[in-house]
N, C-alpha and C positions, 0 to 999 in steps of 0.2 A: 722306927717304922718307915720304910721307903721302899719307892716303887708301888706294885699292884698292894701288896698288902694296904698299903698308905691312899689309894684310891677305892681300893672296895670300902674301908671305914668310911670314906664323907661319901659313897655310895650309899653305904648302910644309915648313914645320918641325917641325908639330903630325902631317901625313903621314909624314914620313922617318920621325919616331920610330913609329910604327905598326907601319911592313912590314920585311921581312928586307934587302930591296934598298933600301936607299934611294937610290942613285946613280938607280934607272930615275923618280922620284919625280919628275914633271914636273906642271905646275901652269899652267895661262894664263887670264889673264885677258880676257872676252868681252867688247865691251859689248853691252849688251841690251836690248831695246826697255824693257825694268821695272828697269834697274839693268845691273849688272856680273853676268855668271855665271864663277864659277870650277870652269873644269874640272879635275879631279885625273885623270892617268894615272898607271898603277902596275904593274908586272908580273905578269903574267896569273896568278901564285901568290898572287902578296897581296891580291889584288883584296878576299877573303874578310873578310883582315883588316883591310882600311878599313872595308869595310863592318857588319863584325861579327856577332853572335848577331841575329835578327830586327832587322837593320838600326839596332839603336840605336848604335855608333858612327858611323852615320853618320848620323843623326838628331840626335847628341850636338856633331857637328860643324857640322849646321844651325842648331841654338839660340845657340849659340855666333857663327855668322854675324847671327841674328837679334836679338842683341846689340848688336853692332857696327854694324847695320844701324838700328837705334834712336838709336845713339850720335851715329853719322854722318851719319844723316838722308840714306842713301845702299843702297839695296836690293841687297843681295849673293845671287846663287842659287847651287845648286852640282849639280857633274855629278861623278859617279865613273865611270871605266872604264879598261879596259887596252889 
């Protein structure tokens, strides 16, 4: 596994541990006119909790992409919703 594949799992992993549900925790990967977007679905309850206090966990989860996205020399966006 490399590349976006290998980034949507610790996507998908870094999510589960998050929300209450993690079973509902689904993740796909887009591709996108500027790269790969990863959309995260989540259970209409957690949704909060991906997102967090003024949106810094998921802001937290963007830098994190924009890491990887340096790394990789491969532009990752991201979508949250339920």
């Amino acid at each position: 596994m490399t590349g976006p594949e290998h980034i949507q799992s610790l996507v998908a992993r870094i999510a589960q541990s998050l929300v209450d549900d993690s079973q509902a925790v689904i993740v796909e990967a887009v591709k996108h006119d500027h790269g790969t977007l990863l959309r995260i679905t989540v259970a209409p309850g957690d949704i909060g909790k991906l997102i967090g206090r003024q949106g810094r966990t998921a802001n937290s989860l963007r830098i994190i992409l924009g890491g990887m996205s340096n790394k990789m020399k491969h532009t990752f966006l991201l979508d949250i919703g339920s």
